[in-house]
DSSP file (Angstrom, degrees, kcal/mol; ACC not computed):
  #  RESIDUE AA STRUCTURE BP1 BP2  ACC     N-H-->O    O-->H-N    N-H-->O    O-->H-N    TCO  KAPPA ALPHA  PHI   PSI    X-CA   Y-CA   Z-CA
    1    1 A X              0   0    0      0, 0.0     3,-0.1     0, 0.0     2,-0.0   0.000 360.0 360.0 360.0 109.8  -15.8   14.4   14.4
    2    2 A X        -     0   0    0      1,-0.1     5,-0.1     2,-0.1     0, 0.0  -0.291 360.0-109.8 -30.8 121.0  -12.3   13.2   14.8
    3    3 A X        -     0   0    0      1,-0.1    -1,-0.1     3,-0.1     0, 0.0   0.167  33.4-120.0 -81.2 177.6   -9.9   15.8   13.0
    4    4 A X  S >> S+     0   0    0      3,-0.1     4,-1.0     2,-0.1     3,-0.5   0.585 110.8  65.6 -99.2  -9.3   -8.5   13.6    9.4
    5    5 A X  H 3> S+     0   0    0      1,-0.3     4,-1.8     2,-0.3    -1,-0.1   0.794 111.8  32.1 -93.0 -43.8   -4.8   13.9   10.5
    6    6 A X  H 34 S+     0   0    0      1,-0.2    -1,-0.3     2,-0.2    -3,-0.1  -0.013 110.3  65.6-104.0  50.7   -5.6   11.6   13.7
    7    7 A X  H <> S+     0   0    0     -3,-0.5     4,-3.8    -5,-0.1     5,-0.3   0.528 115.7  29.1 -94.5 -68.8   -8.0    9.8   11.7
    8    8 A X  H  X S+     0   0    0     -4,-1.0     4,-3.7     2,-0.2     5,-0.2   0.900 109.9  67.4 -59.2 -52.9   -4.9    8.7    9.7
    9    9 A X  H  X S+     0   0    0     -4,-1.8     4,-1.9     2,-0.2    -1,-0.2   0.976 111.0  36.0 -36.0 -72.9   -2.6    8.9   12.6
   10   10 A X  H  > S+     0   0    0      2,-0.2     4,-1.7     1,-0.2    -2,-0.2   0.887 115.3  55.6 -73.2 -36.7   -4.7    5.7   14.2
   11   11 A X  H  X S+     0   0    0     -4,-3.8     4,-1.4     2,-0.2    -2,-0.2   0.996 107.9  50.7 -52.9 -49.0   -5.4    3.9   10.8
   12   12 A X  H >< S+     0   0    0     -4,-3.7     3,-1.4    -5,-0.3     5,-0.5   0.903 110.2  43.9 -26.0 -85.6   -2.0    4.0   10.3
   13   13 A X  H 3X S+     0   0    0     -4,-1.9     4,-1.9     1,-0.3    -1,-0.2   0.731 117.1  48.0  -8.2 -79.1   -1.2    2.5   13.7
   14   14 A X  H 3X S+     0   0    0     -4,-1.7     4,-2.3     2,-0.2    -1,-0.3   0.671 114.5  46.8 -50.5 -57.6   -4.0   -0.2   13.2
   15   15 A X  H X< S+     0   0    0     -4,-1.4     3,-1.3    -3,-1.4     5,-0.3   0.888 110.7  52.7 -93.5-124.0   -2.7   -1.1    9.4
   16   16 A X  H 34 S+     0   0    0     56,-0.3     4,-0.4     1,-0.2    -2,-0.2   0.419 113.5  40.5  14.8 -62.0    0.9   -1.3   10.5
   17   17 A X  H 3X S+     0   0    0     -4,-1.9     4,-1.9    -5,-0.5    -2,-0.3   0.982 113.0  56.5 -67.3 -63.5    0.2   -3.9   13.5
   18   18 A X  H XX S+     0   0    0     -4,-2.3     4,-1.2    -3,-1.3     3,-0.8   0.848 108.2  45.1 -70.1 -20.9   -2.2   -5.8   11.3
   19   19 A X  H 3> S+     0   0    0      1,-0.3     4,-2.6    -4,-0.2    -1,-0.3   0.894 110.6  58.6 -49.1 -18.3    0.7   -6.4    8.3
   20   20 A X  H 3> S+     0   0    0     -4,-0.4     4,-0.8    -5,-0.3    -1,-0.3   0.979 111.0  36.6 -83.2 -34.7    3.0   -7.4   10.9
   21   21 A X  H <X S+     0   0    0     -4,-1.9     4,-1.8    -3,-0.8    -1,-0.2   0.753 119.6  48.3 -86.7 -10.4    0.7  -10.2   12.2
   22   22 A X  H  X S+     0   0    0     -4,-1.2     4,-0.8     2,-0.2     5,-0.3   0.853 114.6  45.7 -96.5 -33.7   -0.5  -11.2    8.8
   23   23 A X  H  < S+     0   0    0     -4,-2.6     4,-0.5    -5,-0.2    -2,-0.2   0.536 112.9  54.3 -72.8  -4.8    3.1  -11.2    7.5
   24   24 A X  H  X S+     0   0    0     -4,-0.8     4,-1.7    -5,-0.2    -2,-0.2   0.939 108.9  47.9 -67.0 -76.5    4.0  -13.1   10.7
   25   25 A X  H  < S+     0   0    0     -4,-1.8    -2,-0.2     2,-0.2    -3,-0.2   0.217 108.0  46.9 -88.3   3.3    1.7  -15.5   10.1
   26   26 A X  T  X>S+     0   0    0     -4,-0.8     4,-1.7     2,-0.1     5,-0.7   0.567 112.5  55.7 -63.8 -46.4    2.2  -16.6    6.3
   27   27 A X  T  45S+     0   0    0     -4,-0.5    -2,-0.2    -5,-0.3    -3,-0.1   0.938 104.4  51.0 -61.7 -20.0    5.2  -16.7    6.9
   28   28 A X  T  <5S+     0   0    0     -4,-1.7    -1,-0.2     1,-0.2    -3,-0.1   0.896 115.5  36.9 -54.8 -50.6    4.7  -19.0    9.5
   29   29 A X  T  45S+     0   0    0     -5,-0.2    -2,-0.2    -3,-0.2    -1,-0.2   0.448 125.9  40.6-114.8  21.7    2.8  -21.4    7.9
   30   30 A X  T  <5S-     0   0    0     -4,-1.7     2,-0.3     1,-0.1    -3,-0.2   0.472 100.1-126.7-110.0 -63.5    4.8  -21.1    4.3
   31   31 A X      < -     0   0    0     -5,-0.7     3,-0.4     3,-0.1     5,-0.2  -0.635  34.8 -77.7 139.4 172.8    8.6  -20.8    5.5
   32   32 A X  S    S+     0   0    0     -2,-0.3     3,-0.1     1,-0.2    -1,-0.1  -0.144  92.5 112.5 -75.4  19.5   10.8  -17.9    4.4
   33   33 A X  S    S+     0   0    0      1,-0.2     2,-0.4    -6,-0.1    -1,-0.2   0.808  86.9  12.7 -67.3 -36.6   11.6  -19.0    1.1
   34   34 A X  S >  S-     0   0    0     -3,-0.4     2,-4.6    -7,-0.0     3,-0.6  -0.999  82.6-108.4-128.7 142.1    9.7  -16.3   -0.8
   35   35 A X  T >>  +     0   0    0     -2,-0.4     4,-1.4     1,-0.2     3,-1.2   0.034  59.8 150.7 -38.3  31.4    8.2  -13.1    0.6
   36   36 A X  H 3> S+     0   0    0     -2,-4.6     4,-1.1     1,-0.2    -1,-0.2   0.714  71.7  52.7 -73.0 -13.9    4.7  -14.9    0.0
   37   37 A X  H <> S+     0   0    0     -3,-0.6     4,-1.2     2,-0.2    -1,-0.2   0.880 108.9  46.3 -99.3 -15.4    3.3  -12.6    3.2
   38   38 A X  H <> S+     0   0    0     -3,-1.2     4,-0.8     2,-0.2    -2,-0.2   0.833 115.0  46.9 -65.3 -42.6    4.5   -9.4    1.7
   39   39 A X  H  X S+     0   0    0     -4,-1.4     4,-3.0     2,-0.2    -2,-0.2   0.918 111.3  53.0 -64.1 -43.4    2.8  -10.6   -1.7
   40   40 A X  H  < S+     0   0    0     -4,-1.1     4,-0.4     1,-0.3    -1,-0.2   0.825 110.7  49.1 -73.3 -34.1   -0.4  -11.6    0.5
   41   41 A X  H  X S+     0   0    0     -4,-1.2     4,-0.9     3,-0.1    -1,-0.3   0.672 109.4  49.7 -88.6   4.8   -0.4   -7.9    1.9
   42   42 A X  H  X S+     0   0    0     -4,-0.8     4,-3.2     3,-0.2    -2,-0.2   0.967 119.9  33.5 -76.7 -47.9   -0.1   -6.1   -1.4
   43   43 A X  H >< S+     0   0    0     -4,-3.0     3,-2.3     1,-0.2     2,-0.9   0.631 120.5  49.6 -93.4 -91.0   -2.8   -7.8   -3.2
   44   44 A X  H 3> S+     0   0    0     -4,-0.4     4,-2.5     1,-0.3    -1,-0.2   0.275 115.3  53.7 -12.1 -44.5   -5.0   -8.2    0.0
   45   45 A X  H 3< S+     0   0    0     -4,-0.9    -1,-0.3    -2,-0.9    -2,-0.2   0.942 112.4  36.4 -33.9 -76.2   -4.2   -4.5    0.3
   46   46 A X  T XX S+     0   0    0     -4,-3.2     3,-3.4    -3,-2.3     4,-0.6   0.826 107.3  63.2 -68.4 -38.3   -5.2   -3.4   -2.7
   47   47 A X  H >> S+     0   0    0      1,-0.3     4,-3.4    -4,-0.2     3,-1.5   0.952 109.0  46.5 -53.0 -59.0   -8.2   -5.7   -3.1
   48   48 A X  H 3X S+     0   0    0     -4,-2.5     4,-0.7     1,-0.2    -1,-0.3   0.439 104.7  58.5 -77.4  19.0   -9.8   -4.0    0.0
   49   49 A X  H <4 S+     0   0    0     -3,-3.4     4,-0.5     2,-0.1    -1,-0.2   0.568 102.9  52.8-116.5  21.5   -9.0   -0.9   -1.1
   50   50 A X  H <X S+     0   0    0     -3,-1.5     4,-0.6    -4,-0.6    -2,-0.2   0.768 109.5  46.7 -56.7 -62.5  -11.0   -1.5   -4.1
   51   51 A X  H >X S+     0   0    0     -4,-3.4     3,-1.4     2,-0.1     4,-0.7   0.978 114.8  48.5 -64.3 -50.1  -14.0   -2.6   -2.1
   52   52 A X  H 3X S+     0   0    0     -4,-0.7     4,-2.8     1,-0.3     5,-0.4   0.862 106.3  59.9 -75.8 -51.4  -13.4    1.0    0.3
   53   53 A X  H 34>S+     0   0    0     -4,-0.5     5,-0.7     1,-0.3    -1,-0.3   0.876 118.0  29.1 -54.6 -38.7  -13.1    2.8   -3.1
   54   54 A X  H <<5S+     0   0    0     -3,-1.4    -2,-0.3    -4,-0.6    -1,-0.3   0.648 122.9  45.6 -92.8 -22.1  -16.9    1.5   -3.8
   55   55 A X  H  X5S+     0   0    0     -4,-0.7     4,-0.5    -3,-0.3    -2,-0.2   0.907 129.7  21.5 -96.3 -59.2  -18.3    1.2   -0.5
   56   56 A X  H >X>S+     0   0    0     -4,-2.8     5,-3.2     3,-0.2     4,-0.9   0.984 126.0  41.0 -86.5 -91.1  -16.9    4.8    0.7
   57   57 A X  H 345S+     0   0    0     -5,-0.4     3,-0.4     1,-0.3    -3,-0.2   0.665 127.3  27.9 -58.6 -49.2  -16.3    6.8   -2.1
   58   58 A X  H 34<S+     0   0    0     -5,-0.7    -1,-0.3     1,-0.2    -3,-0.1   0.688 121.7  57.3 -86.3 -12.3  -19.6    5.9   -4.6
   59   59 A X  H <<5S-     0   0    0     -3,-0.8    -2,-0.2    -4,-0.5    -1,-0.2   0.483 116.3-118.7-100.7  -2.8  -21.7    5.1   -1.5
   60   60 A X  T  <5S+     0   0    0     -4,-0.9    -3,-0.2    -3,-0.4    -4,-0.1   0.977  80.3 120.9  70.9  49.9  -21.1    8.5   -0.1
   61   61 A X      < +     0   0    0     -5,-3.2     4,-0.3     1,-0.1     3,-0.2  -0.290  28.8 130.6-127.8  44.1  -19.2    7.4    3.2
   62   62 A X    >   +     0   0    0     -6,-0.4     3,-1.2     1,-0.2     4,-0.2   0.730  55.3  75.8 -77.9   9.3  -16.0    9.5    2.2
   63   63 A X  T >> S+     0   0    0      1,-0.2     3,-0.8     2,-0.1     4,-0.5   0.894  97.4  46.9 -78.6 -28.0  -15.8   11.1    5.6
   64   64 A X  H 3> S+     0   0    0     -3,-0.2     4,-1.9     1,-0.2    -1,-0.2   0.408  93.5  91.1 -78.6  18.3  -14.3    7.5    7.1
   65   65 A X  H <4>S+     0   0    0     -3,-1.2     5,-1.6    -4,-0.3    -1,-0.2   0.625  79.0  46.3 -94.3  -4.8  -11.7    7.3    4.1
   66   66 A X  I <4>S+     0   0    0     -3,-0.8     5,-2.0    -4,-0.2     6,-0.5   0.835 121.1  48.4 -87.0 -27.1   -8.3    9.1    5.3
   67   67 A X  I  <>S+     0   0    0     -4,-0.5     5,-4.5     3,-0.2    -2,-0.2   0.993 128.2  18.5 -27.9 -75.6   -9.1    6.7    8.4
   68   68 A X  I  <>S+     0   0    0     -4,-1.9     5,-1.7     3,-0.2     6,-0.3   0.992 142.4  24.2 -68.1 -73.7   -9.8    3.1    6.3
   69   69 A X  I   5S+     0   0    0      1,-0.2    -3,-0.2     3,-0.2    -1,-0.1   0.817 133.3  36.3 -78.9 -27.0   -8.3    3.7    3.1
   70   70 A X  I   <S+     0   0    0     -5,-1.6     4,-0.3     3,-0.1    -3,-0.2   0.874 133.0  16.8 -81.2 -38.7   -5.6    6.5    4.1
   71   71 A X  I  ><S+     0   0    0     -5,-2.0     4,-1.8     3,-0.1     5,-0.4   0.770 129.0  45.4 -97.6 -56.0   -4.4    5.5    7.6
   72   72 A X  I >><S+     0   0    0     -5,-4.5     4,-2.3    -6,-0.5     3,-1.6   0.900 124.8  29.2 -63.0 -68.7   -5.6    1.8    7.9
   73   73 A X  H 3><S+     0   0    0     -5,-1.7     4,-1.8     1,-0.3     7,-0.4   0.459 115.2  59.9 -80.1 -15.3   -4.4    0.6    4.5
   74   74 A X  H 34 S+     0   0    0     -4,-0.3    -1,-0.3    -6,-0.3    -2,-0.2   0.738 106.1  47.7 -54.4 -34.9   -1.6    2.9    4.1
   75   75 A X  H << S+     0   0    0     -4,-1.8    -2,-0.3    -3,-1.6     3,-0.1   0.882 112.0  53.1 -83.2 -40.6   -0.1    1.6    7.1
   76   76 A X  H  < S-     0   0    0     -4,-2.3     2,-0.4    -5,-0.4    -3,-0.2   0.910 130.3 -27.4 -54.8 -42.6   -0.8   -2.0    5.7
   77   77 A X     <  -     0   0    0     -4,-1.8    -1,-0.3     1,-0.1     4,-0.3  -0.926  38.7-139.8 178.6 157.7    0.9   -1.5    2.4
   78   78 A X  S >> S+     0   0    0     -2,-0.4     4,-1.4     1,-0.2     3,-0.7   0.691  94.6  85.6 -89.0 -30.4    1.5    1.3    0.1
   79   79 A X  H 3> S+     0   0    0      1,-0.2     4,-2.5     2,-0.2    -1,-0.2   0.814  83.1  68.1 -58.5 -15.1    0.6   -1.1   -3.0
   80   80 A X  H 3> S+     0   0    0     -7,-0.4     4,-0.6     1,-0.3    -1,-0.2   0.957 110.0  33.5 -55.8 -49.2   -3.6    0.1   -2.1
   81   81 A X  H <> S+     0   0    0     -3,-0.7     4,-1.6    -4,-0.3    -1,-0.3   0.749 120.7  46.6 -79.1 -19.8   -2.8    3.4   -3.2
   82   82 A X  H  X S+     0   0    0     -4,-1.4     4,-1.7     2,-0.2    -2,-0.2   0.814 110.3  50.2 -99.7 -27.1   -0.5    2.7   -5.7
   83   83 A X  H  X S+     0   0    0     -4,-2.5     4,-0.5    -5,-0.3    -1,-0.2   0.636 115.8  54.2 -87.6  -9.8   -2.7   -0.2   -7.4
   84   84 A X  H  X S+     0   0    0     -4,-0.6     4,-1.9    -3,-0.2     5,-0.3   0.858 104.3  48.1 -66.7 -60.2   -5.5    2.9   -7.1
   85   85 A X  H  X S+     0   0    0     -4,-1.6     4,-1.6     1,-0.2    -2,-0.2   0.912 113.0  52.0 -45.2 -66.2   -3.5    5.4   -8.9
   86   86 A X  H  X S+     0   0    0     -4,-1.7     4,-0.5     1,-0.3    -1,-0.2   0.523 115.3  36.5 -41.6 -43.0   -2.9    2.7  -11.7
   87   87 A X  H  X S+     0   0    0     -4,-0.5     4,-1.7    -3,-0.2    -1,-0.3   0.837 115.0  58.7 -91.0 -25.4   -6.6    1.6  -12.4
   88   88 A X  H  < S+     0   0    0     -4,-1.9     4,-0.3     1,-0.3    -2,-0.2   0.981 112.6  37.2 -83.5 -48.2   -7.8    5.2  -11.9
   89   89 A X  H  <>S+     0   0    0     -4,-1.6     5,-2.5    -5,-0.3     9,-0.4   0.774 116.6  55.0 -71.1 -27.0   -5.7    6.5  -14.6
   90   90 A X  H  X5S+     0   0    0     -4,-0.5     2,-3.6    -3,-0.3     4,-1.1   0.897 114.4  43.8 -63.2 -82.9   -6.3    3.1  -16.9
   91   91 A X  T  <5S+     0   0    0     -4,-1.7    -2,-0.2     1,-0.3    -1,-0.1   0.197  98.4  60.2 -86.7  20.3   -9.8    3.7  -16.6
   92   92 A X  T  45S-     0   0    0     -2,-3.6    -1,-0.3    -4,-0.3     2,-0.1  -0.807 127.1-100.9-120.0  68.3  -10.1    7.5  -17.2
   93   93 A X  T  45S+     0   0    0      1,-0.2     3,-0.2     3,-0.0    -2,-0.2   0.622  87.3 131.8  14.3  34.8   -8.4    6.0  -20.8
   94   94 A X    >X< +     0   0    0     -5,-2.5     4,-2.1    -4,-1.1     3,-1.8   0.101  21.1 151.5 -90.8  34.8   -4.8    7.1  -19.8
   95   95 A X  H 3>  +     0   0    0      2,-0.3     4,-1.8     1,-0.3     3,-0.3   0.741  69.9  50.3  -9.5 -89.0   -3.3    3.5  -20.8
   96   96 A X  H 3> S+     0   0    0      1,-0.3     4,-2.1     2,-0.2    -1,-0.3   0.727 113.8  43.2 -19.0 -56.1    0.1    4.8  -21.7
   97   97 A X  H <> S+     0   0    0     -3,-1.8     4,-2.8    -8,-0.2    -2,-0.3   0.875 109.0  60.3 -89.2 -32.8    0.5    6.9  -18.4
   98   98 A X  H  X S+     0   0    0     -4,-2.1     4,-4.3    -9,-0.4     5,-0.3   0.981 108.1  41.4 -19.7 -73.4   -0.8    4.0  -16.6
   99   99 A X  H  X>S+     0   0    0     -4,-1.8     4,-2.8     2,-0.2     5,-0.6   0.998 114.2  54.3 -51.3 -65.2    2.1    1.7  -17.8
  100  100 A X  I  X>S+     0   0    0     -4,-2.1     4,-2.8     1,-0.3     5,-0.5   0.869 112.0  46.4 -12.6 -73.8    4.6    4.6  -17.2
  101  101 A X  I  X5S+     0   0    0     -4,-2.8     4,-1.0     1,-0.2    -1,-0.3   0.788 116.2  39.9 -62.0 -29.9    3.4    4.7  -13.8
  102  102 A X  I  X5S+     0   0    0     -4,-4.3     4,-0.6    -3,-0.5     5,-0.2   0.849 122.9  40.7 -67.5 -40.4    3.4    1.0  -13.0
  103  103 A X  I  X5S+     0   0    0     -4,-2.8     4,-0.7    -5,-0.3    -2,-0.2   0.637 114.9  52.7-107.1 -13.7    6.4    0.4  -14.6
  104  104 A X  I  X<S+     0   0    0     -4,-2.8     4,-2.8    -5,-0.6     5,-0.2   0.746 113.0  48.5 -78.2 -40.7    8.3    4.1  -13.2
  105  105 A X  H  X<S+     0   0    0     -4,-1.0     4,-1.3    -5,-0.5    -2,-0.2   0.792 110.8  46.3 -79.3 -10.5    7.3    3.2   -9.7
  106  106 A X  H  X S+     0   0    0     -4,-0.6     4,-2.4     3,-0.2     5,-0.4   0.832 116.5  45.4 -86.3 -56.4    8.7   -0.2  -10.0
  107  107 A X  H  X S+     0   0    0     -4,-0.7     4,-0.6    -5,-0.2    -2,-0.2   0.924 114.2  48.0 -46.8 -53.2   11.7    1.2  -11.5
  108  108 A X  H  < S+     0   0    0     -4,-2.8     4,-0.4     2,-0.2    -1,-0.2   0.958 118.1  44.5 -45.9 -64.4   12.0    4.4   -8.5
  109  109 A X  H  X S+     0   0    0     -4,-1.3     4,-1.6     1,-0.3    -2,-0.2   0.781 113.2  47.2 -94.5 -20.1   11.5    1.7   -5.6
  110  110 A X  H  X S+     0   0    0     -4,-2.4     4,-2.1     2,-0.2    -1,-0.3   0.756 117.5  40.8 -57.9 -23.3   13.6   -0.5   -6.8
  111  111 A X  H  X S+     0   0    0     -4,-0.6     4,-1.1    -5,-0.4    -2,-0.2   0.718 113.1  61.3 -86.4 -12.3   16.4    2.0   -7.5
  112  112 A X  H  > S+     0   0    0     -4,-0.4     4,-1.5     2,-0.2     3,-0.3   0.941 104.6  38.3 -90.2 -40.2   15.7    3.5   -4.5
  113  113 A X  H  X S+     0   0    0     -4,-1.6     4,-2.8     1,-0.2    -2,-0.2   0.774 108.9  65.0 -80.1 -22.1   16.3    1.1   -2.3
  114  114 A X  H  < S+     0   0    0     -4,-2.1    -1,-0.2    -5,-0.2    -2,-0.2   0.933 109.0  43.6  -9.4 -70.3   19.3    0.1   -4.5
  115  115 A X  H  X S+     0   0    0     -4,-1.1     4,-1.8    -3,-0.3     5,-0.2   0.682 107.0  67.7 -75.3 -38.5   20.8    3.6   -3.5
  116  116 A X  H  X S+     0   0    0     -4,-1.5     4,-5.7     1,-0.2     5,-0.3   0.989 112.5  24.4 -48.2 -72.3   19.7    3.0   -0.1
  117  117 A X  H  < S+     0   0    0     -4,-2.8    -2,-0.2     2,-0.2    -1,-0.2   0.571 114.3  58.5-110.2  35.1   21.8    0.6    0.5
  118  118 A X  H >> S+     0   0    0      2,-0.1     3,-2.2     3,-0.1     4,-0.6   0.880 117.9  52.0 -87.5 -81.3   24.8    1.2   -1.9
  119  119 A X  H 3< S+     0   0    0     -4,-1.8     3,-0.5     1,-0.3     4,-0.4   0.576 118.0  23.4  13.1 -86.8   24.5    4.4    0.3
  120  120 A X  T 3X S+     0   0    0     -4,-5.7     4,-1.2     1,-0.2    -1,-0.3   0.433 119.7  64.4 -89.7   5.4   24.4    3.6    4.2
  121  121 A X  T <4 S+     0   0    0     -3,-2.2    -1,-0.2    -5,-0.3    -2,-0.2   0.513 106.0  39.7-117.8 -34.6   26.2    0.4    3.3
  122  122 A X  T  < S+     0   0    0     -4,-0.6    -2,-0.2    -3,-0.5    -3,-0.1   0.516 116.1  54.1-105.2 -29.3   29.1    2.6    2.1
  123  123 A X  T  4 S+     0   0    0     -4,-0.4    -2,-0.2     1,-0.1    -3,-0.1   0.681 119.6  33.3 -79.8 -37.8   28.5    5.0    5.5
  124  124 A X     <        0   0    0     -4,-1.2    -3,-0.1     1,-0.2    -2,-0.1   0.431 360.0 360.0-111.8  17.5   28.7    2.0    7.9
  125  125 A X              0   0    0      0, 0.0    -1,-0.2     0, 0.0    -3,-0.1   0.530 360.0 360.0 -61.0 360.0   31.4   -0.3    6.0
């Protein structure tokens, strides 16, 4: 059995290349006017890690999930895990900290990358 650290290590890898071709190639055949291949890997992202979540985790295949859902789909987009966090906590009846969290982590990565490049922006003027 493949250790979980290079189980991740190579989803990753795997994940990574395929956003780059998927986002390649809506943008290709939409134009650059919107991010519409970044939108296509969030909810595509998330969707499968929806199915993984059912397939793996209730079907009792969780030894291939820091691979699929941790390596592959982390490296595809962070929104799998985050759109995870968000129904798992809706649906254990935390509503309240649901919104928090959807609407703190939208707040964080926006602010972060704000900071980012008020930051190096300010470092390499």
């Amino acid at each position: 059995m493949i250790s979980p650290l290079i189980q991740v290590a190579l989803g990753g890898a795997v994940g990574a290349s395929f956003r780059y071709v998927t986002v390649l190639g809506v943008t290709r055949l939409f134009g650059k006017g919107f991010p519409l291949g970044t939108v296509a890997v969030n909810f595509l992202g998330s969707f499968l890690m929806g199915v993984l979540v059912v397939v793996l985790a209730e079907k009792g295949g969780n030894r291939f999930a820091p691979l699929l859902m941790t390596g592959m789909l982390g490296g595809f987009t962070t929104y799998s895990s985050f759109s995870l966090d968000a129904i798992t906590l809706f649906e254990r009846g935390h509503t309240g900290l649901a919104a928090l969290y959807v609407a703190g982590t939208l707040f964080l990565a926006l602010g972060g990358i704000a900071l980012g490049l008020f930051v190096t922006r300010g470092v390499f003027a």
